[in-house]
C-alpha positions as YAML, in Angstrom:
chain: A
units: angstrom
residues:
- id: 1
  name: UNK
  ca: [-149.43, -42.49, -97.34]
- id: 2
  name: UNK
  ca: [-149.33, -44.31, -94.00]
- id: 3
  name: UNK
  ca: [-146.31, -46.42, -92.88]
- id: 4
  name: UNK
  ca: [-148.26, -49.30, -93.40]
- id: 5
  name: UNK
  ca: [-148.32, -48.51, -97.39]
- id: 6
  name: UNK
  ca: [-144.96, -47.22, -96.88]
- id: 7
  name: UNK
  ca: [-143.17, -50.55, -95.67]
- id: 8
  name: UNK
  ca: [-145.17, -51.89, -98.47]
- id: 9
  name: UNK
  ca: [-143.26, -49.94, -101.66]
- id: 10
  name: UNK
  ca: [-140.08, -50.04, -99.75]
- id: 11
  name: UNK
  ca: [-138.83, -52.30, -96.76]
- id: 12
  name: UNK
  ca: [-135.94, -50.10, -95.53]
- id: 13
  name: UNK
  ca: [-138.59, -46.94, -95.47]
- id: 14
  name: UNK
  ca: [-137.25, -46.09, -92.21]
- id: 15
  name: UNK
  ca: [-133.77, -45.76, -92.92]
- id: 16
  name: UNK
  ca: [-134.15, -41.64, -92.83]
- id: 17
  name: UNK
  ca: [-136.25, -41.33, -89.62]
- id: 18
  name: UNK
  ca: [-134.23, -40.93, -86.73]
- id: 19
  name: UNK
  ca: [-134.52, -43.84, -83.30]
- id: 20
  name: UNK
  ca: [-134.89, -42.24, -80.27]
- id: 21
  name: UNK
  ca: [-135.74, -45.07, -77.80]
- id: 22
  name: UNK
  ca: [-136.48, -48.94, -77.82]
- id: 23
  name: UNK
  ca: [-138.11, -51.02, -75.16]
- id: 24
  name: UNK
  ca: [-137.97, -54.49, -75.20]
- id: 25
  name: UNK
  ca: [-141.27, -55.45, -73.46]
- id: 26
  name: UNK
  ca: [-140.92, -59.55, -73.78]
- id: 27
  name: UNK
  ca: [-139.62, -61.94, -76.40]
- id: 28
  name: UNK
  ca: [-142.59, -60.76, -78.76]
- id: 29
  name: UNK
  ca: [-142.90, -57.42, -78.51]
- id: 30
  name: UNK
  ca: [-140.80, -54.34, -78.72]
- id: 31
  name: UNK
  ca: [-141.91, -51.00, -78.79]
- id: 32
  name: UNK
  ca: [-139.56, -48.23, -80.58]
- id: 33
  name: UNK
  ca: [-140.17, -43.82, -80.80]
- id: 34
  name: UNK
  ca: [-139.21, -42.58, -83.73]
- id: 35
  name: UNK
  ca: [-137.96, -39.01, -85.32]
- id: 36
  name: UNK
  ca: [-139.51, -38.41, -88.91]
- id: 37
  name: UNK
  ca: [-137.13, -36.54, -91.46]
- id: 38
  name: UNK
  ca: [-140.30, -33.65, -91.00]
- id: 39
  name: UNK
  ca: [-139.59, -33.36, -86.87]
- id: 40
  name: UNK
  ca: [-142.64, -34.86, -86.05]
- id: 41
  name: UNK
  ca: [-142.65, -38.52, -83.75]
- id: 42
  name: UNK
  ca: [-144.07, -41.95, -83.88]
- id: 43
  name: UNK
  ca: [-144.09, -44.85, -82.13]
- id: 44
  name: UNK
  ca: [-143.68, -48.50, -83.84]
- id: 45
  name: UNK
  ca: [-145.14, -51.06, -81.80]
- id: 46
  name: UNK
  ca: [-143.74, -54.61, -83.02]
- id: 47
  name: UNK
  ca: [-145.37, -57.76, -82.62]
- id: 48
  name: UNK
  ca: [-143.90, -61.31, -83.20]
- id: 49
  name: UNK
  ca: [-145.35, -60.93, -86.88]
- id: 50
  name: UNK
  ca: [-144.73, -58.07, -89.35]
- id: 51
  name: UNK
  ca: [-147.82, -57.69, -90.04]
- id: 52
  name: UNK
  ca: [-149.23, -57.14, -86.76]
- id: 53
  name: UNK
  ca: [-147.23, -54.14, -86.26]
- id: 54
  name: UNK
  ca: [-149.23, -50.76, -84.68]
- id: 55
  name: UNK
  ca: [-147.99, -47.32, -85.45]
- id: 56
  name: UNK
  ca: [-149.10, -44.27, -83.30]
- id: 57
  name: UNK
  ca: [-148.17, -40.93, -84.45]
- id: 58
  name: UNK
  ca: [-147.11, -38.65, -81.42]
- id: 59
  name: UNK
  ca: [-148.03, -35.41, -82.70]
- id: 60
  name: UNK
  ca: [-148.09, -33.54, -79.53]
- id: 61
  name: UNK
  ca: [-144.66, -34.52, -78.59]
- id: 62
  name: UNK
  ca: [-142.43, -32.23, -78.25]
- id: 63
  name: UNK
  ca: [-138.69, -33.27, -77.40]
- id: 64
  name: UNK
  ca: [-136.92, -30.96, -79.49]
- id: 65
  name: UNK
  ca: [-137.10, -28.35, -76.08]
- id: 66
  name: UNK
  ca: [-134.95, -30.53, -74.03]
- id: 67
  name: UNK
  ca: [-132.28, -31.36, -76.63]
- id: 68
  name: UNK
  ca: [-132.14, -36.20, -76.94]
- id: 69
  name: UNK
  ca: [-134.66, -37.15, -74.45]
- id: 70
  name: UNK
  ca: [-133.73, -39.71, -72.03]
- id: 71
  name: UNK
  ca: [-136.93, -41.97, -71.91]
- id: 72
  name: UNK
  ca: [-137.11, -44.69, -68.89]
- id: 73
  name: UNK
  ca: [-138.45, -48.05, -69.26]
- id: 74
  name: UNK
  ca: [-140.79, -47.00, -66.30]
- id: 75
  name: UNK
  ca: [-141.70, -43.92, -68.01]
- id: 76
  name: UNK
  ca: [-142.93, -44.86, -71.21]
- id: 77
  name: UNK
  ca: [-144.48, -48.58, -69.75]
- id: 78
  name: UNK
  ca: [-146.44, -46.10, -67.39]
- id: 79
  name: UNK
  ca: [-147.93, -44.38, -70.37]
- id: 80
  name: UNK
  ca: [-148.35, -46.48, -73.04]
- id: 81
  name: UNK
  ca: [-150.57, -49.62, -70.09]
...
């Protein structure tokens, strides 16, 4: 199921996952990393509009090495543009 169906069934889907990091990019768009209850990562990229949302999986990350990652601004605008 992807978290598009998810947020579908259930509007609070992502009370278990874990935030790691949010960026506030403007007044319409915010982009958050988030810990799944399984370990793996995602990103939630929101939009002014709910439905416009974009979700990424990060499957290669792996923070769990470094203990709570400290993620920049600078960092993750460098890699995401």
């Amino acid at each position: 199921m992807t978290e598009y169906e998810k947020r579908a069934e259930d509007p609070c889907w992502q009370r278990k996952h874990t935030g790691i990091a949010v960026f506030t990019i403007d007044s319409h768009n915010t982009s958050y990393l988030y810990r799944r209850e399984n370990g793996s990562y995602y990103w939630q990229h929101c939009r002014k509009e709910a439905e416009d949302d974009i979700f990424v999986d990060a499957n290669e990350l792996q923070l769990d090495l470094f203990g709570k990652p400290i993620l920049t601004k600078k960092f993750i605008m460098d890699e995401i543009l």
